[in-house]
N, C-alpha and C positions, 0 to 999 in steps of 0.2 A: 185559513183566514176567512173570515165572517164576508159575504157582500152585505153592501148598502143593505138591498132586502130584508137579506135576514138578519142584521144589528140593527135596523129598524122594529122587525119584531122582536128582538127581545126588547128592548124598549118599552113598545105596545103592552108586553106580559107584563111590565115592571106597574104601567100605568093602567092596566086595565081593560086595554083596547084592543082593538081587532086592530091588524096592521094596517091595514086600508085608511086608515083614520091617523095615523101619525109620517106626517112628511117631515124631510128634513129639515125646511124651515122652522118646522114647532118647537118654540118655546119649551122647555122643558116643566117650571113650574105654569105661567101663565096659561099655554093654550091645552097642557098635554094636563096641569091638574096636580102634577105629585108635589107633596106636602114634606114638611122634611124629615119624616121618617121615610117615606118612600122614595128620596131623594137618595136619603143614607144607603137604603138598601139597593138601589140602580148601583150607587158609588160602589157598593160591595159585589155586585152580579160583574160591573166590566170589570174590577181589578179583578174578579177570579175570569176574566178573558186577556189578562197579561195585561190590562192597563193600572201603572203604579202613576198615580196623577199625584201632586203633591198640593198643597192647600192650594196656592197661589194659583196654580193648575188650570184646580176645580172650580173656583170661584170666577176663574175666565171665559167658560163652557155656559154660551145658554143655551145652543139648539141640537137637537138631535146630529143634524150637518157637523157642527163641530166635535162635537163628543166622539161619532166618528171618524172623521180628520185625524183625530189623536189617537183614537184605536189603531189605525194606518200606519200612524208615525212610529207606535210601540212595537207594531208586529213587525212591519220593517227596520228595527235597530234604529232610528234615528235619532235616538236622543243619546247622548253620554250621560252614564250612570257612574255619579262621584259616594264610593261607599264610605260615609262616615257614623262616628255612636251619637248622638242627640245627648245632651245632655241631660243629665239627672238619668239613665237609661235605667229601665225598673231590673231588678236581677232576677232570674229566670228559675224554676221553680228546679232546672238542673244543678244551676249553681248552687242551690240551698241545699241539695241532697249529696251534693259531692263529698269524696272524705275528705278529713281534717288533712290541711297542707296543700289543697289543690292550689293550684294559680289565682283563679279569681277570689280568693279566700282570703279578705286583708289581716286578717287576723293571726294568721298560721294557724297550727294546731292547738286540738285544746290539750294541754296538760292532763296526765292524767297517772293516778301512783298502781306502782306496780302493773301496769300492764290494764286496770280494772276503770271501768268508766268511773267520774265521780259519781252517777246517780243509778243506782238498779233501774235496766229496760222496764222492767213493771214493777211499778209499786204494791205495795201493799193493800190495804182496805176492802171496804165492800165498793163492786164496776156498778157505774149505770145500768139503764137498763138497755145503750144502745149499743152493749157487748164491748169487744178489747178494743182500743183505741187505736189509732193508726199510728204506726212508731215516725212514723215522717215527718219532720217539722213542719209546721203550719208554714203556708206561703202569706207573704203581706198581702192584702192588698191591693188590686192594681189603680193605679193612679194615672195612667198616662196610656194614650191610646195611640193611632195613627195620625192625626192632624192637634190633637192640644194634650196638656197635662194638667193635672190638678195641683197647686202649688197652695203652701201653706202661706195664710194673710199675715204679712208682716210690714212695718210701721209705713216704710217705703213705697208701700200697694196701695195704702188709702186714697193717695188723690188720686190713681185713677177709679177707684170704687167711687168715689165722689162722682169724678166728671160723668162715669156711666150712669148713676142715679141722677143727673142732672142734662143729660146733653137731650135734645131735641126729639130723636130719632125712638130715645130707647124710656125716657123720664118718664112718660105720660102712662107705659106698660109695669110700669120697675115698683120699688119698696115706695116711695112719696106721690104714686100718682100723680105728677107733674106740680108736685110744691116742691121748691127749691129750699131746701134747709139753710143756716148756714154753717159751713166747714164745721163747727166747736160742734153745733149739736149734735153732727152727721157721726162726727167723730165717738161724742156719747153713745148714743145709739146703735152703731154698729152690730155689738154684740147682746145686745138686748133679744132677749126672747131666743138666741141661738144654741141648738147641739153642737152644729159642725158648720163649718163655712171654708170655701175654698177661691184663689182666684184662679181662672181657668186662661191658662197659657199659650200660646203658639209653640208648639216644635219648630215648624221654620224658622218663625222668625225669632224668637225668645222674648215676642212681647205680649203682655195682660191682654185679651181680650173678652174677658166677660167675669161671671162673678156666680156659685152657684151654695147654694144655705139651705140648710136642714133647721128648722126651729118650731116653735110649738109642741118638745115631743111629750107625751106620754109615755111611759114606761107600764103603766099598770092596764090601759089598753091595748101598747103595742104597733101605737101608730104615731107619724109627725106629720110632717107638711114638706114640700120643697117647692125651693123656688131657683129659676134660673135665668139670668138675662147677657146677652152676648153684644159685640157692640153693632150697629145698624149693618155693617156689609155684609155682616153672615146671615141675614136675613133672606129667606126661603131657598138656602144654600143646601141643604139637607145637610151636611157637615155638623149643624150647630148642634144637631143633638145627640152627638159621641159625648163631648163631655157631661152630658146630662145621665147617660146611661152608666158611665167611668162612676158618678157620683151616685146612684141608684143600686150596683152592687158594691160600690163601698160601705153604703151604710146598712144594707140587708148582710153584710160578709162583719160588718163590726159590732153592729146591733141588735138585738132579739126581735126585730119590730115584724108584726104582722101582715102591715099595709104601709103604704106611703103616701098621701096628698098631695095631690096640685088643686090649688084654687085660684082660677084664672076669670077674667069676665070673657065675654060667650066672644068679642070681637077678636082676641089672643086665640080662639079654638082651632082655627083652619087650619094652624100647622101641626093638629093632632092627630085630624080626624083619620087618615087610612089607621093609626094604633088602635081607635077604640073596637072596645071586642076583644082581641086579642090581646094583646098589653097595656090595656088601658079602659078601666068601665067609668063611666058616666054613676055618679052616685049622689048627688044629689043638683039642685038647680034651684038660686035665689032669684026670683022672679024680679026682673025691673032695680037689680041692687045696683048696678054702678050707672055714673054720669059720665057721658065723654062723647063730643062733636053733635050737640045738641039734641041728644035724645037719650033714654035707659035702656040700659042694656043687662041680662041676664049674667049672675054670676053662677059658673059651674065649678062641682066639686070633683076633680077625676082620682082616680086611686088607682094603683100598681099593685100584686100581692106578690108575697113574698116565691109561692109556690110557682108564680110565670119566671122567676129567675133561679132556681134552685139548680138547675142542668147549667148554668151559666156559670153560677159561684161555686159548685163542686167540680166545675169539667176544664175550671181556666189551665 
């Protein structure tokens, strides 16, 4: 078990600092600075020190002091751990290789005459040029992570897509820049301009909590746009950007695309900035393009490539 000390400094490592500089009273975002990618990645350094924290948890935790407190609590057994399946639970890339008739297999066997599959292991023709193919069925796509899942938008989801594109906290960041549509047009619009759209779920609790779109795309460049908006509590949670990343190898794993955009204005950036560089370049900057709390503000162009997630989509 970790002292105070030194899960202090890992902490410090997470954020940057020399230990001496992170006490336990500090804030985890406000005084210590991590953004929520850096957030995501502390979240991932203590679970690999035996803390399984669950949304509701994580989103209780603001100071280094408590974060530990909970480390404490996991290493001495004091929590009861109730093992249940989450719903929708993604099927595992063993289950798809199992043979025909296993258990998890709803289907049974496949049929198959005289003993012979229906389809020759290798076809015919002339192979690519990326040599013989892998005979393993392709794995879906994952859709669902440790704290949300991506659920497909169906009629029942709108009003909350609405209230998110409308409420207070989230409207003035979102698709109408704080114009309030109403409902019919919202309704119209939706799918305008969209490849893929998804509403992003709670595992705990099984409710909607944000909304994340692929649109604009190109096909002949290779590149779209994404966008993501979560509702105000997960705000500088580091959590909120699992399902943004769930949706970033979904559509590099379904689609040929080169690159992906985010086009955010410059006051939306701070929850980027530990990515840029490494998963995230800066590519373009519209000088003085948006208006909001009575001044211009810079809009930036950030992009993703395909080749920072390739280890990611080949190694699930």
């Amino acid at each position: 078990m970790l002292s105070l000390h030194e899960f202090t400094a890992v902490v410090a490592r997470c954020a940057g600092l020399e230990s001496s500089q992170v006490a336990p009273e500090a804030r985890l975002g406000a005084d210590l600075g991590l953004d929520s990618f850096a957030l995501l990645e502390l979240c991932a350094v203590v679970s690999d020190l035996g803390v399984d924290l669950s949304e509701r948890e994580w989103l209780s935790i603001g100071t280094v002091g408590e974060l530990f407190e909970r480390y404490e609590v996991e290493v001495h057994g004091g929590r009861d751990i109730v093992a249940e399946v989450p719903p929708c639970a993604p099927i595992s890339r063993a289950d798809l290789s199992a043979p025909p008739g296993s258990p998890r297999g709803s289907a049974g066997p496949v049929p198959e005459q005289a003993g012979q599959p229906l389809l020759p292991l290798v076809l015919g023709g002339r192979q690519g040029g990326r040599g013989v193919a892998d005979q393993t069925a392709p794995v879906p796509p994952e859709r669902a992570g440790k704290y949300f899942r991506l659920v497909p938008v169906l009629p029942n989801m709108v009003p909350f897509l609405y209230e998110l594109a409308v409420s207070p906290d989230v409207g003035f960041r979102w698709r109408y820049r704080g114009s309030v549509p109403n409902y019919v047009q919202f309704e119209q619009e939706l799918w305008n301009g969209m490849l893929a759209q998804f509403v992003v779920e709670s595992i705990e609790s099984g409710e909607p909590v944000g909304n994340v779109i692929c649109y604009n795309p190109d096909f002949a460049l290779g590149v779209a746009y994404v966008g993501a908006a979560m509702l105000g509590r997960y705000a500088g949670s580091g959590i909120a950007v699992e399902p943004v990343r769930l949706f970033i190898r979904y559509l590099f794993a379904v689609w040929p695309f080169r690159k992906l955009y985010f086009e955010l204005p410059e006051f939306n950036y701070r929850q980027f900035t530990s990515a840029t560089g490494e998963r995230l370049r800066v590519e373009g900057r519209l000088v003085d393009h948006d208006y909001y709390g009575g001044r211009y503000w810079d809009r930036l162009i950030l992009a993703t490539y395909r080749d920072d997630h390739v280890g990611q989509l080949e190694g699930r």
